[in-house]
mmCIF file as Biopython writes it, N, C-alpha, C and O atoms, coordinates in Angstrom:
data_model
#
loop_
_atom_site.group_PDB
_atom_site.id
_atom_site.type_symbol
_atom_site.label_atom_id
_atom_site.label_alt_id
_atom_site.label_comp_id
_atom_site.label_asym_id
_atom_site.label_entity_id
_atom_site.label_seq_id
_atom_site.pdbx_PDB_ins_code
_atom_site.Cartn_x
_atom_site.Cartn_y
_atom_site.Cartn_z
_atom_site.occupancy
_atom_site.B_iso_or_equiv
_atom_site.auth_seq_id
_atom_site.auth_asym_id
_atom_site.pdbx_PDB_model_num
ATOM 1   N N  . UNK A ? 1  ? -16.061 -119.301 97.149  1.0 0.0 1  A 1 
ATOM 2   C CA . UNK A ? 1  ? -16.145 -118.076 97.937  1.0 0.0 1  A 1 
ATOM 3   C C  . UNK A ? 1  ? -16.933 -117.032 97.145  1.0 0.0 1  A 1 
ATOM 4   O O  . UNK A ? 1  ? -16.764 -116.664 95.983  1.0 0.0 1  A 1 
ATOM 5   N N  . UNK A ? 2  ? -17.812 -116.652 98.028  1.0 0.0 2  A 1 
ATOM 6   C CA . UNK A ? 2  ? -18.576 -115.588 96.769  1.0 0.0 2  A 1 
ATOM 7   C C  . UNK A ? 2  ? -18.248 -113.884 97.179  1.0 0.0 2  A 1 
ATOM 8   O O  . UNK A ? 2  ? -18.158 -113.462 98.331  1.0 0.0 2  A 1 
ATOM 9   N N  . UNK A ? 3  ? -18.138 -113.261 96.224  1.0 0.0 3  A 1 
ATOM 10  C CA . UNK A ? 3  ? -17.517 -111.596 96.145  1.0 0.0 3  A 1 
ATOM 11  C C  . UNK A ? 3  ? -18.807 -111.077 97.046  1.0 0.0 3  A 1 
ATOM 12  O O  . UNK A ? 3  ? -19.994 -111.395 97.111  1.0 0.0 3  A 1 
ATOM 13  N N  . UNK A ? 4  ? -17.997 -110.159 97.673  1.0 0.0 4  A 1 
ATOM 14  C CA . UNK A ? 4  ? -18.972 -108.699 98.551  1.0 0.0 4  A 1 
ATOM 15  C C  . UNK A ? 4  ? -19.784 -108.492 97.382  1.0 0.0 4  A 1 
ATOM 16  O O  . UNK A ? 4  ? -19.511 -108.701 96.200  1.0 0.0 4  A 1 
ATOM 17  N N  . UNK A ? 5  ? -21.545 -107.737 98.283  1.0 0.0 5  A 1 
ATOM 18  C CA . UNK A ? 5  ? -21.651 -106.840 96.967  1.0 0.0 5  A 1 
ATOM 19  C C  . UNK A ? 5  ? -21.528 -105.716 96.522  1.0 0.0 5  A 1 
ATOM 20  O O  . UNK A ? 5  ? -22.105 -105.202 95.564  1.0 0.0 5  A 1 
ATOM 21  N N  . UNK A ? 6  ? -20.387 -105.089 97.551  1.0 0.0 6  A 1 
ATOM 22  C CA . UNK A ? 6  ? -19.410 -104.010 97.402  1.0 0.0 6  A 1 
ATOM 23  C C  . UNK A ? 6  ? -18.142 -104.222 97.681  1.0 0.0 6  A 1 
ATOM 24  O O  . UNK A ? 6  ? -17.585 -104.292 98.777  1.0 0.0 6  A 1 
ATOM 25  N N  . UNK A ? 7  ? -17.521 -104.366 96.093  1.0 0.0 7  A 1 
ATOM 26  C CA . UNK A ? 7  ? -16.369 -104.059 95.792  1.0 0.0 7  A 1 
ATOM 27  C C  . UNK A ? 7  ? -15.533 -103.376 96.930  1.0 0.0 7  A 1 
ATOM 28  O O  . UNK A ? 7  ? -16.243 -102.625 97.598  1.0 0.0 7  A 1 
ATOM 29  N N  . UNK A ? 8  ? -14.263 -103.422 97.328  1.0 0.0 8  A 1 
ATOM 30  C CA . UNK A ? 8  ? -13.373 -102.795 98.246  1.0 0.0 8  A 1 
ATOM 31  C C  . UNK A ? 8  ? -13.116 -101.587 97.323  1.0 0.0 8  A 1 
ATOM 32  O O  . UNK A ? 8  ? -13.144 -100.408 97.673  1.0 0.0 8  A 1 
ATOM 33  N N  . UNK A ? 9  ? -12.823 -102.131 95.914  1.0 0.0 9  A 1 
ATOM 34  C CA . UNK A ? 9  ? -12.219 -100.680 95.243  1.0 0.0 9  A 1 
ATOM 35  C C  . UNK A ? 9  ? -12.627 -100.370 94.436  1.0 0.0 9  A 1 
ATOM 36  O O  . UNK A ? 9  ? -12.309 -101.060 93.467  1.0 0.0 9  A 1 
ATOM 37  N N  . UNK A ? 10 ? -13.567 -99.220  94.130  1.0 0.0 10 A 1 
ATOM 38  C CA . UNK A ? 10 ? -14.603 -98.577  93.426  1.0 0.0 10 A 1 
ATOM 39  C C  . UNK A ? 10 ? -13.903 -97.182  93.239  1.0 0.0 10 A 1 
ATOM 40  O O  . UNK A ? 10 ? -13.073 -96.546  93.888  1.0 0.0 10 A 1 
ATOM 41  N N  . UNK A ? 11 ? -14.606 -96.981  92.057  1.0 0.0 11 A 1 
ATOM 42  C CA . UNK A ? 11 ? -14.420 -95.163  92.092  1.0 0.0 11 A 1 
ATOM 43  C C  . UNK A ? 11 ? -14.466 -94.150  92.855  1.0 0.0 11 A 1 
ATOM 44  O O  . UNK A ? 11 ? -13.958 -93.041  92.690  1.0 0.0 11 A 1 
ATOM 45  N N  . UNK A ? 12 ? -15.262 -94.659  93.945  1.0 0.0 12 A 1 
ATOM 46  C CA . UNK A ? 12 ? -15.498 -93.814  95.181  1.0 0.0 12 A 1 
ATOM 47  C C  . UNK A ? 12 ? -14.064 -94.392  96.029  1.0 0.0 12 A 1 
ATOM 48  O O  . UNK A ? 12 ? -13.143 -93.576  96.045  1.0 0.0 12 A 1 
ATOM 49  N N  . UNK A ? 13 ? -13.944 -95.024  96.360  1.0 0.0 13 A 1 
ATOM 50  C CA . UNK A ? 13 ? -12.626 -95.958  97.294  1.0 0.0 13 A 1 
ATOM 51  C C  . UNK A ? 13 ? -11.148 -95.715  96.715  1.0 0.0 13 A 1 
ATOM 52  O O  . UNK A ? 13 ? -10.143 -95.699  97.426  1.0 0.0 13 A 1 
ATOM 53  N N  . UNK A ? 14 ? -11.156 -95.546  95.470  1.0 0.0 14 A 1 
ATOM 54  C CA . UNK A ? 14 ? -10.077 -95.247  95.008  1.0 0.0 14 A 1 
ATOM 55  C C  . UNK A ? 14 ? -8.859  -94.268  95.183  1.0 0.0 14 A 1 
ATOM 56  O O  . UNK A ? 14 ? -7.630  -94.327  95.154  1.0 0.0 14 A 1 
ATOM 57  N N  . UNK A ? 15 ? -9.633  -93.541  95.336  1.0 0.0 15 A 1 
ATOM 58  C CA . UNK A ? 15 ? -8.824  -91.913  95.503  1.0 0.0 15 A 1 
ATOM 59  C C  . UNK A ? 15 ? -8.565  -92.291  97.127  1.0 0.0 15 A 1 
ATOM 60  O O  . UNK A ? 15 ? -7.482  -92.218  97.708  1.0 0.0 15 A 1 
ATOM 61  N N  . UNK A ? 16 ? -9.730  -92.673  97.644  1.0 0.0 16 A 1 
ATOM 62  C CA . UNK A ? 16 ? -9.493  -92.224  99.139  1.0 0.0 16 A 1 
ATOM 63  C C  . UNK A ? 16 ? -8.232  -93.296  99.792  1.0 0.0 16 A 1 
ATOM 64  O O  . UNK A ? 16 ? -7.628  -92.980  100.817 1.0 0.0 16 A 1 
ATOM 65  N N  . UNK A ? 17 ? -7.945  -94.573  99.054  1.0 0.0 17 A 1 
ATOM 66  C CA . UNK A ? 17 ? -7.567  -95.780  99.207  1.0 0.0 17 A 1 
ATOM 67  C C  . UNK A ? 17 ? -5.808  -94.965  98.660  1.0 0.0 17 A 1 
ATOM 68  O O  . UNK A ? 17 ? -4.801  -95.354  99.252  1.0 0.0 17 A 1 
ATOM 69  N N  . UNK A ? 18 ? -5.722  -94.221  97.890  1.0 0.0 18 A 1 
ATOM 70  C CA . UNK A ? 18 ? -4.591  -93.595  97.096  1.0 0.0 18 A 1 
ATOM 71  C C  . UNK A ? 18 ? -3.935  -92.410  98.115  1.0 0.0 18 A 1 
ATOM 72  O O  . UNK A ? 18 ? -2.820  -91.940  98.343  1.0 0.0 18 A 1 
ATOM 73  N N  . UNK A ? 19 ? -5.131  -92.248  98.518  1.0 0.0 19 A 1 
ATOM 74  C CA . UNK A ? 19 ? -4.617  -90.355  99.415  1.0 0.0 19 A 1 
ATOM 75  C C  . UNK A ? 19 ? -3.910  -91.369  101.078 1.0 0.0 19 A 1 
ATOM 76  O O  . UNK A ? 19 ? -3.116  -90.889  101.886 1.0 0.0 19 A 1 
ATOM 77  N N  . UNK A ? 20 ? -4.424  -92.565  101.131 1.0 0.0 20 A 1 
ATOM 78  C CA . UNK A ? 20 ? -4.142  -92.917  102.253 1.0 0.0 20 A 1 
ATOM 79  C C  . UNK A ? 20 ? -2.570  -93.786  102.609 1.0 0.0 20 A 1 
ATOM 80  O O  . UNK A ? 20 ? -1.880  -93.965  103.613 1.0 0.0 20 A 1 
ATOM 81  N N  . UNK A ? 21 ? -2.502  -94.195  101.065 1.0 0.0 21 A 1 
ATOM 82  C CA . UNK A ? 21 ? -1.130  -94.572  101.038 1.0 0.0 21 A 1 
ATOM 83  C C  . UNK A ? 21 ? -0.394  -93.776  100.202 1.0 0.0 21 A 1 
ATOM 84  O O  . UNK A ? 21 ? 0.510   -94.484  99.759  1.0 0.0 21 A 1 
ATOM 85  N N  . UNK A ? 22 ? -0.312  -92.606  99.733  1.0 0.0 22 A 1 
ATOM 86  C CA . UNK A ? 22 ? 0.580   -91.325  99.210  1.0 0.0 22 A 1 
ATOM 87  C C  . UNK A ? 22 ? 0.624   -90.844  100.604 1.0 0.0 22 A 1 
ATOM 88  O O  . UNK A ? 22 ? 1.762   -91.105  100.996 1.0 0.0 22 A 1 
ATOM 89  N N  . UNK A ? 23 ? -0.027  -90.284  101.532 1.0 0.0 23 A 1 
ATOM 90  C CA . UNK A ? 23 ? 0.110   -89.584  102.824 1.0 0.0 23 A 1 
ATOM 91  C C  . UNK A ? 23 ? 1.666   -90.031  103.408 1.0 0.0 23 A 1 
ATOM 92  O O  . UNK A ? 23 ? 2.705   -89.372  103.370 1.0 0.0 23 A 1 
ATOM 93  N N  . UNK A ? 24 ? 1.465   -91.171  103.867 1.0 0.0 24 A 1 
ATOM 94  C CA . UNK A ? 24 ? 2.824   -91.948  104.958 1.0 0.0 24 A 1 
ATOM 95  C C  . UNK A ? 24 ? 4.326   -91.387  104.007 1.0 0.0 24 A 1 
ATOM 96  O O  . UNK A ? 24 ? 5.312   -90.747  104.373 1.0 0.0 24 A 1 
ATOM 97  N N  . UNK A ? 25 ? 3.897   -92.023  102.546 1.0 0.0 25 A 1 
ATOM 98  C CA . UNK A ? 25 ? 5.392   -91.541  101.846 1.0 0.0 25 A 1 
ATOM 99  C C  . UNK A ? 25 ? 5.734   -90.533  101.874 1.0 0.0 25 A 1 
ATOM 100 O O  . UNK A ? 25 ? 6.901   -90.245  102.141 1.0 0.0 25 A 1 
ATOM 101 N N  . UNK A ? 26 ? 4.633   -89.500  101.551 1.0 0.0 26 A 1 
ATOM 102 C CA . UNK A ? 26 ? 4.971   -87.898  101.279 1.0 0.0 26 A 1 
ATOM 103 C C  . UNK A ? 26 ? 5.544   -87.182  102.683 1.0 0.0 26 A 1 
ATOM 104 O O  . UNK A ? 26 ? 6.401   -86.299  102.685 1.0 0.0 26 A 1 
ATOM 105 N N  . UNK A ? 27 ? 4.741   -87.877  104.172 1.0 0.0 27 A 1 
ATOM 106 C CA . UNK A ? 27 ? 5.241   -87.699  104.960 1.0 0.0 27 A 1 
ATOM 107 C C  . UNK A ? 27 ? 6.873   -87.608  105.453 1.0 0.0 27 A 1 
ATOM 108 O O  . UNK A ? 27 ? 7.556   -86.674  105.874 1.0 0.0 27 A 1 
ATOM 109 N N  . UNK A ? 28 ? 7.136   -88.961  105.204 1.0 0.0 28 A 1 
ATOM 110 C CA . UNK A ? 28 ? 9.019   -89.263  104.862 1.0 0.0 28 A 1 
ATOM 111 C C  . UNK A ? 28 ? 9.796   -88.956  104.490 1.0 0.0 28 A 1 
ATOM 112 O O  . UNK A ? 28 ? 10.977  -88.838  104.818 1.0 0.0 28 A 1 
ATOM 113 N N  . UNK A ? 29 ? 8.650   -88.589  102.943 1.0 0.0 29 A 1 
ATOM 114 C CA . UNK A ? 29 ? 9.858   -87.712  102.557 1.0 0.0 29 A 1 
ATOM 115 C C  . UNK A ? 29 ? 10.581  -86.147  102.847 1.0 0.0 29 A 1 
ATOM 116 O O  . UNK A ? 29 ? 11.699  -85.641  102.752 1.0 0.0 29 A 1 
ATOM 117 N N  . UNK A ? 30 ? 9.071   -85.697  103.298 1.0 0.0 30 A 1 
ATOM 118 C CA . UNK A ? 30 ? 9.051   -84.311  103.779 1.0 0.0 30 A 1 
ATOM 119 C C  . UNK A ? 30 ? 10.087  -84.539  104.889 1.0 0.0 30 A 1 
ATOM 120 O O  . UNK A ? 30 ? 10.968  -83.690  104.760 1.0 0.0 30 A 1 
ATOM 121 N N  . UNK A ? 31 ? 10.364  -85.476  106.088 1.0 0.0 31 A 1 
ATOM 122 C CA . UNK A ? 31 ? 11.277  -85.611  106.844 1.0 0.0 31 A 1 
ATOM 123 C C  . UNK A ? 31 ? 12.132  -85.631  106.247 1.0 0.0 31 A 1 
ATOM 124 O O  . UNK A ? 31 ? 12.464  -84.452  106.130 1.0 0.0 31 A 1 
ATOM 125 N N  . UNK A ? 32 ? 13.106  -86.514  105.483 1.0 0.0 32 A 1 
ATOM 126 C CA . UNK A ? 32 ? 13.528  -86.946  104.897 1.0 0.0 32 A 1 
ATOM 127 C C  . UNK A ? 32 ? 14.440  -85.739  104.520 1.0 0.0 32 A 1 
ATOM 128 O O  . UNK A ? 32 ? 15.642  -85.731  104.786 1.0 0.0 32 A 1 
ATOM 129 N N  . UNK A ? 33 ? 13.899  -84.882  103.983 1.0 0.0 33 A 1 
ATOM 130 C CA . UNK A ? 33 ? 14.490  -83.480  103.360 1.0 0.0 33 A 1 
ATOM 131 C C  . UNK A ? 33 ? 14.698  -82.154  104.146 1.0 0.0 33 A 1 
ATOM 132 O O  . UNK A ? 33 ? 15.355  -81.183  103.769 1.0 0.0 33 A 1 
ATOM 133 N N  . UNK A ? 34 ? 13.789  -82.347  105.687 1.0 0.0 34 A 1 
ATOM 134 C CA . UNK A ? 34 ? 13.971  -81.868  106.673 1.0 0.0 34 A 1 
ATOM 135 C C  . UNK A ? 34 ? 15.029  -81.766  107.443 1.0 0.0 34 A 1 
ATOM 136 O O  . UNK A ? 34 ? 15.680  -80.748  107.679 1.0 0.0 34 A 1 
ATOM 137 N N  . UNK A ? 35 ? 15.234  -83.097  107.929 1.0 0.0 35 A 1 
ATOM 138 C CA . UNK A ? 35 ? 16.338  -84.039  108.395 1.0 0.0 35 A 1 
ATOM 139 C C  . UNK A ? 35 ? 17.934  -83.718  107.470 1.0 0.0 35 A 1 
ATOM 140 O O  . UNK A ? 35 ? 18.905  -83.256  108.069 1.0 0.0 35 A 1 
ATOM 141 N N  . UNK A ? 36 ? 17.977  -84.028  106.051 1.0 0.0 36 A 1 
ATOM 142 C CA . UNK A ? 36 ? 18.961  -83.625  105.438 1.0 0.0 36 A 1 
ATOM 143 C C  . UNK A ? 36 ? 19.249  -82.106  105.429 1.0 0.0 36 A 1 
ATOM 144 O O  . UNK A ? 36 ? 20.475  -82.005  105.462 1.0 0.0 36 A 1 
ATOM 145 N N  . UNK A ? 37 ? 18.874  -81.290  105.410 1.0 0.0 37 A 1 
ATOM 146 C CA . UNK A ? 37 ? 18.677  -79.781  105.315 1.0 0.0 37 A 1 
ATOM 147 C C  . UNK A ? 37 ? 19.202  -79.564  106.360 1.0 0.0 37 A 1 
ATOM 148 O O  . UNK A ? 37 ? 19.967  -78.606  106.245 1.0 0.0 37 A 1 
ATOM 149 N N  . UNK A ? 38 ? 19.171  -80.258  108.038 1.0 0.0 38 A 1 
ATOM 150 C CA . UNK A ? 38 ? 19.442  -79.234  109.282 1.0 0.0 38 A 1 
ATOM 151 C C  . UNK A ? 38 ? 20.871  -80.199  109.072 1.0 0.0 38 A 1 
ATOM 152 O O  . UNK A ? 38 ? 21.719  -79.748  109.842 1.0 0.0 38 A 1 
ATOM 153 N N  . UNK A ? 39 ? 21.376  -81.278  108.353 1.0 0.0 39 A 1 
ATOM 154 C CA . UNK A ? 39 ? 22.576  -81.611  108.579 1.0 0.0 39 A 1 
ATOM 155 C C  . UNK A ? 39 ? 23.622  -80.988  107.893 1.0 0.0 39 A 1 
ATOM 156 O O  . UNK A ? 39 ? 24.743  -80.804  108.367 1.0 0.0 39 A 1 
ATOM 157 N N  . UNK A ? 40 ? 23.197  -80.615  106.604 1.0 0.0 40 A 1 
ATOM 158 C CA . UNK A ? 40 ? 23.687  -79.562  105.502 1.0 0.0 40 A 1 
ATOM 159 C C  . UNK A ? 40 ? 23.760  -78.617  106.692 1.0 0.0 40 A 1 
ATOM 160 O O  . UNK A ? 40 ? 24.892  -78.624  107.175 1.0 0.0 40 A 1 
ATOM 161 N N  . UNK A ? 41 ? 22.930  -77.822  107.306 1.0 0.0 41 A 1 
ATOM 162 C CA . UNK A ? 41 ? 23.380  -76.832  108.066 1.0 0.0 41 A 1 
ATOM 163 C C  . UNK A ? 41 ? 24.222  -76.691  109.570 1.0 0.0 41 A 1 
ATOM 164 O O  . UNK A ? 41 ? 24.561  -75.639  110.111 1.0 0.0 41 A 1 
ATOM 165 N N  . UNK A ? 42 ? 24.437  -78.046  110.046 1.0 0.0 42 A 1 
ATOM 166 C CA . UNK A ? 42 ? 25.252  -78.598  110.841 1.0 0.0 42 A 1 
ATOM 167 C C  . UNK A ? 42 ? 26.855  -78.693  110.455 1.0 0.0 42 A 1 
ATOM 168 O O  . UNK A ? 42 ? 27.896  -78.700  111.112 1.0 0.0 42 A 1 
ATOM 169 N N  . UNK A ? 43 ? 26.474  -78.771  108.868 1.0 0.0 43 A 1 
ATOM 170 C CA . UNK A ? 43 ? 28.358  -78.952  108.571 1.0 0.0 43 A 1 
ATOM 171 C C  . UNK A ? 43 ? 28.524  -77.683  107.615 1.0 0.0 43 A 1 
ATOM 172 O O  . UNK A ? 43 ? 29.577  -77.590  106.983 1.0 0.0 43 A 1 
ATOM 173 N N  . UNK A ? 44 ? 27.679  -76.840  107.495 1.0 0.0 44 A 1 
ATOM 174 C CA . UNK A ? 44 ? 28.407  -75.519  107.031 1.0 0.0 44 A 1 
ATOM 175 C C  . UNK A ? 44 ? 28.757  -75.040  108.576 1.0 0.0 44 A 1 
ATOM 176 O O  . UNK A ? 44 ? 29.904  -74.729  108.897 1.0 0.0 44 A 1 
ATOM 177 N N  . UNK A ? 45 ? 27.905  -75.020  109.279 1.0 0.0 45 A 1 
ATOM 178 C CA . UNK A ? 45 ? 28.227  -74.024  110.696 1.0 0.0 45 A 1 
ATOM 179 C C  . UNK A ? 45 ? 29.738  -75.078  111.223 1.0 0.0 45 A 1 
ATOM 180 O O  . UNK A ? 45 ? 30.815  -74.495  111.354 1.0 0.0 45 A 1 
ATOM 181 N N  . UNK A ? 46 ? 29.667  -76.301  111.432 1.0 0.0 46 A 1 
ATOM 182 C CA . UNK A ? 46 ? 31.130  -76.537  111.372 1.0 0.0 46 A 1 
ATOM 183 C C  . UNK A ? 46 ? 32.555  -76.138  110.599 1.0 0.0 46 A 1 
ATOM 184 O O  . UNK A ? 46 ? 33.669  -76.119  111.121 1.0 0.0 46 A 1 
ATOM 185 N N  . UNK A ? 47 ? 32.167  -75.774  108.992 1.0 0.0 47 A 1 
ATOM 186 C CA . UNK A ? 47 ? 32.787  -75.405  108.274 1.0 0.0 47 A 1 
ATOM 187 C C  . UNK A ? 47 ? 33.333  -74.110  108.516 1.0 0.0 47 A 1 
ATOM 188 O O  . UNK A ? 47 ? 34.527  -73.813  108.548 1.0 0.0 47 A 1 
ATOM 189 N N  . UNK A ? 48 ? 32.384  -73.396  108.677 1.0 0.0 48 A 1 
ATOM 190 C CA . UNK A ? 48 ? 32.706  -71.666  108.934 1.0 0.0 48 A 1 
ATOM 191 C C  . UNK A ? 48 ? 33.347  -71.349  110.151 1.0 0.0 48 A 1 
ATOM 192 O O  . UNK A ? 48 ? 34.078  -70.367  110.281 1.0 0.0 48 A 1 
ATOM 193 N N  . UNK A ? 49 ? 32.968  -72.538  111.461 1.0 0.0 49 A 1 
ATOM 194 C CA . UNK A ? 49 ? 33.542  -72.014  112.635 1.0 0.0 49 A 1 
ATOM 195 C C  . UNK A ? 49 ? 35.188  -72.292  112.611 1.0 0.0 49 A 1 
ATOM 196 O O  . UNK A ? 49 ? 35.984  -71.610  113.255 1.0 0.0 49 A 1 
ATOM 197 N N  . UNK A ? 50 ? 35.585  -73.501  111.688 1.0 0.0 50 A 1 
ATOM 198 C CA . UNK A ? 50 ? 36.967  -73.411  112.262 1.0 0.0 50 A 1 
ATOM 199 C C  . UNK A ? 50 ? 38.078  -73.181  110.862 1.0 0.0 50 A 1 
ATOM 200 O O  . UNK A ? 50 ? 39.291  -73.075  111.046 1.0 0.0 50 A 1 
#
């Protein structure tokens, strides 16, 4: 089998190949902490009401 004669992952490809799979996680997690935060505030407002 013989290699492209461009590499998939080059110095140029790299970063962009990096920003594209950091995105989805950072996304998640940003939910992630979103999601926990309005439940934290779901069980103080339970807490305080009764």
């Amino acid at each position: 089998m013989k290699y492209p004669l461009v590499t998939l992952v080059n110095d140029f490809t790299f970063s962009f190949l990096g920003f594209w799979f950091c995105l989805p996680v950072g996304l998640l997690l940003l939910l992630l902490i979103i999601w926990l935060r309005f439940l934290l505030s779901q069980d103080a407002n339970i807490l305080t009401a009764s």
